[in-house]
N, C-alpha and C positions, 0 to 999 in steps of 0.2 A: 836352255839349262834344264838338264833333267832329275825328276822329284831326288837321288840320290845324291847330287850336288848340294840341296835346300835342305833337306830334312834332317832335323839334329838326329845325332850317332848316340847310339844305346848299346853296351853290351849285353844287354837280354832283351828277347823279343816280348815286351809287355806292354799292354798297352790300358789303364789304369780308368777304368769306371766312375762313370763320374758321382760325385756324393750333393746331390741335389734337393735332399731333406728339405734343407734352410736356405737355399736357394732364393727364393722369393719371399720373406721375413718380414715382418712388422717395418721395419726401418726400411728395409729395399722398399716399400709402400710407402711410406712417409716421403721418401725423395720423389717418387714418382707424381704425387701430387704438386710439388714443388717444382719441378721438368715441366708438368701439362701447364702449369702458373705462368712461368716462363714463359713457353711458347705460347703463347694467348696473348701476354705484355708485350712482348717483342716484336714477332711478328702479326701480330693481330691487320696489320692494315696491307702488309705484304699477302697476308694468308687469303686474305679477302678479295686483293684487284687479282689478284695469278690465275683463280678458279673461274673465275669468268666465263662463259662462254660466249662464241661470236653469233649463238641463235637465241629468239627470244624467248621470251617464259612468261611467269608468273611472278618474276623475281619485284623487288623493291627500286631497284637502281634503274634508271632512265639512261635508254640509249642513242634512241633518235624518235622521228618521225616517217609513218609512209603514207600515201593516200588513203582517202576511206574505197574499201571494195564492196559491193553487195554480199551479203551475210554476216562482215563484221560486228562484234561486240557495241553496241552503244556506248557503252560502261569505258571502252578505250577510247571515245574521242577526244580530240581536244579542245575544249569550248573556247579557252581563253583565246589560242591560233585563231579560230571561229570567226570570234568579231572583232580581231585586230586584223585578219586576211582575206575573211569569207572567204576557208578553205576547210574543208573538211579533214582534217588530216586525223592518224591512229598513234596513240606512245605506243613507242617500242618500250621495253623492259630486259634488261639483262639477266639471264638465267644464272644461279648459281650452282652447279654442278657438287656432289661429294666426290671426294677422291679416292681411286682405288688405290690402296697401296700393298703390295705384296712382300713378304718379308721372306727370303729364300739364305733359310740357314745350311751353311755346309757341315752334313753329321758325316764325314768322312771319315775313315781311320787314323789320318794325319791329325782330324782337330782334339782328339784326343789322346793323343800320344802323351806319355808320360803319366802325370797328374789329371789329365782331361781340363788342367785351366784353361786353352783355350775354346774346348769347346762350353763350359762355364759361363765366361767372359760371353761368346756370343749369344748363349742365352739369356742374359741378363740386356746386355746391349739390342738384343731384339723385343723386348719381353717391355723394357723402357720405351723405344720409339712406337710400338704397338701401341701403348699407354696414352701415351699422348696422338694417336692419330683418332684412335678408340672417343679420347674424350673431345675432339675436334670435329667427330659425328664422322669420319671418313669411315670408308666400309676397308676393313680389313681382314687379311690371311697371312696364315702361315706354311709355310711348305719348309720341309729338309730334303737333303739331295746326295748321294753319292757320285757314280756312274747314271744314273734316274732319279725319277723322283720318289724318294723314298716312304715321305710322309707329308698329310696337308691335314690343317684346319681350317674346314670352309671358312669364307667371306662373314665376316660379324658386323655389329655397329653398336656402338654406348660405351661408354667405358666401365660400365658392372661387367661386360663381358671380358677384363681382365681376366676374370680367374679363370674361363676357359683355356689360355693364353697360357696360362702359367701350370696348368694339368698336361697342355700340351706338350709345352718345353720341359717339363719334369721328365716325362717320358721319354725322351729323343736321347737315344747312347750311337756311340761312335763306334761304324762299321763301313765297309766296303771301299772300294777304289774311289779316286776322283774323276770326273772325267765332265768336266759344266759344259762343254758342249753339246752333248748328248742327252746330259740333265736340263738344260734349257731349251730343246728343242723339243722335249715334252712337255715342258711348263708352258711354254707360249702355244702347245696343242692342245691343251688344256685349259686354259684362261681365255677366252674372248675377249673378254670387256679388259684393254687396255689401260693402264697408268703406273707408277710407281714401284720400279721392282729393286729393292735393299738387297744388295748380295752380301750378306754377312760370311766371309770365308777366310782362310787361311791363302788358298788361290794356290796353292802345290799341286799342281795339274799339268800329270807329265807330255800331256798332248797342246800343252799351250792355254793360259790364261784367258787369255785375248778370247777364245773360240765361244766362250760362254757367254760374254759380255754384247758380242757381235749380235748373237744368235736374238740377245733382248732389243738391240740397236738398230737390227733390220728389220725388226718384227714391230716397231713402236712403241717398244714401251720404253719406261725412261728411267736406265741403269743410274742406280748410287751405289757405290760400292765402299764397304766396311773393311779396308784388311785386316783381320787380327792376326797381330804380330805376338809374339814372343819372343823378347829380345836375347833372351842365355841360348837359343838356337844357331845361335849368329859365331857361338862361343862358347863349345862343348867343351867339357873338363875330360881330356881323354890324354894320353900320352903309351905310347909304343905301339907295340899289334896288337891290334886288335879287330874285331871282325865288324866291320857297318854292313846294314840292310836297308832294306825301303819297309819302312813297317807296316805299307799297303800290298803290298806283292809279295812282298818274301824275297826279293832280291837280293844277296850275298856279298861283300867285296871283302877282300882281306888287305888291310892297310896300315903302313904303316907312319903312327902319327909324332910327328916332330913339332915344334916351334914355326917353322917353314910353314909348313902345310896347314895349320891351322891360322896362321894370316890371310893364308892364300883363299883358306875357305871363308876366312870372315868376309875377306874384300870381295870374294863373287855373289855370298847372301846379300851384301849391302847393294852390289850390283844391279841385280834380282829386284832388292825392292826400287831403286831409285826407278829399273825400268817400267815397272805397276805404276806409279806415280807417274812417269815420263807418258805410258801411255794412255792412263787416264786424262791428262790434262791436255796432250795432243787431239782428243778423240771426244773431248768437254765434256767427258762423264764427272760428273762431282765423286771423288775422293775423300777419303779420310783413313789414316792411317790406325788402328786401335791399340798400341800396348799395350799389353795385358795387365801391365803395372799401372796403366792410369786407372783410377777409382771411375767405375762408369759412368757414375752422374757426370763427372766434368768431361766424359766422352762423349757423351751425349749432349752438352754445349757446346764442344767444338762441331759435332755434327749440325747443332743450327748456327753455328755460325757462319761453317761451311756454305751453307746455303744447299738447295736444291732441294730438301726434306720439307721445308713447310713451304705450300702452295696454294 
């Protein structure tokens, strides 16, 4: 399906700036505290056995036993083994690793077409899960992407570093072509240290979907994918000729719009999305669909509830 199949119909070519002032507000803060609350009750015991790692450390948690070897630590033997076996043996300890989690917002010309709600929408919904991984001590970033990678905020950690987060996302306006395959084939040249990559996008990428998510999938890291949906896309208010474009290209069509044709277009946007879903769940990337109409917080719960986001 190509972007001018998906992309709602405009008769002017405008594409609407986003108004980001109040953006991140007193209240948008107040629920975030609420969100990080959340995820600490909920998953606190999930968040804790997932990060494990299978090498030892320094950590708290006990994992086995090995023999003692010349130079080992004293301090690790086990006494009580000792004189119940008269074996010298060492505690192992399980390490517990932070998590890296990368938040790769798509600032494309698509996400803000019209009103720029969906590009909005994903900054808020990035700007939240940030929050909470912020105050879970993981080390986080942010990137935006067109065709490339457009913009990054290095790796942080604490959740005071919210408001870098939020100077970030103020800043990021909607430009350029989509193209995540090529944008994720810099990101993952870019990032070494593997974990957690949030694709926050609309996913209108006339070269195929699929090719940006592969790019995280072959490379190890471990795709969740955001779709922000706008559903009145689905269901343009247009009737006779009128002229559609791609409002990433500038491509032209002269069409004309009946009753007919705008079924026909509804039924392949919905096609479209069942297929994101159909191959998110074939390919066991954790999914979540975001309507711009749901209020983020409770976006942001179905995203834990989803699973795959706390680890």
């Amino acid at each position: 399906m190509g972007l001018l199949d998906v992309l709602p119909w405009r008769r002017e070519k405008k594409v609407a700036a986003a108004k980001d002032d109040d953006l991140f507000d007193d209240e948008f803060q107040r629920k975030l505290d609420y969100l990080a609350l959340v995820s600490r009750r909920v998953f606190a015991g999930r968040l804790r056995a997932e990060r494990r790692t299978k090498k030892s450390g320094s950590g708290v948690e006990f994992a086995d036993h090995r023999d003692y070897q010349p130079g080992d630590d004293f301090r690790t033997l086990d006494w009580n083994v000792y004189q119940r076996f008269d074996r010298l043996l060492v505690r192992l300890y399980e390490e517990e690793e932070d998590l890296a989690i990368y938040f790769i917002v798509d600032a494309s010309r698509s996400m803000g077409f019209g009103d720029g709600s969906k590009l909005r929408y994903a900054k808020k919904v990035a700007a939240a899960l940030a929050y909470v991984g912020l105050a879970n001590l993981d080390r986080v970033s942010i990137v935006t992407t067109t065709d490339h990678v457009s913009g990054r905020m290095p790796e942080t950690r604490g959740k005071a570093r919210i408001f870098k987060a939020f100077r970030f996302l103020r800043a990021v306006q909607a430009d350029g072509t989509t193209d995540l395959g090529d944008a994720m084939k810099t990101f993952v040249a870019q990032n070494k240290r593997r974990g957690l990559a949030v694709l926050i996008s609309d996913l209108y990428d006339p070269s195929g979907f699929e090719k940006g998510i592969n790019v995280l999938r072959y490379n190890k890291f471990d795709p969740f994918v955001v779709h922000v949906v706008d559903p009145t896309e689905g269901k343009p208010k247009l009737n006779g000729d009128v002229l559609v474009y791609d409002c990433e290209t500038g491509d032209e069509r002269e069409v004309t719009v009946t009753q007919k044709v705008l079924t026909r277009f509804g039924e392949a946007y919905e096609k479209y999305l069942a297929e994101v879903e159909r191959y998110c769940a074939t390919h066991q990337v954790p999914y979540v669909r975001a309507g711009i109409e749901v209020p983020f917080d409770e976006m942001i719960l179905r995203v834990f509830r989803r699973g795959g986001f706390l680890r």
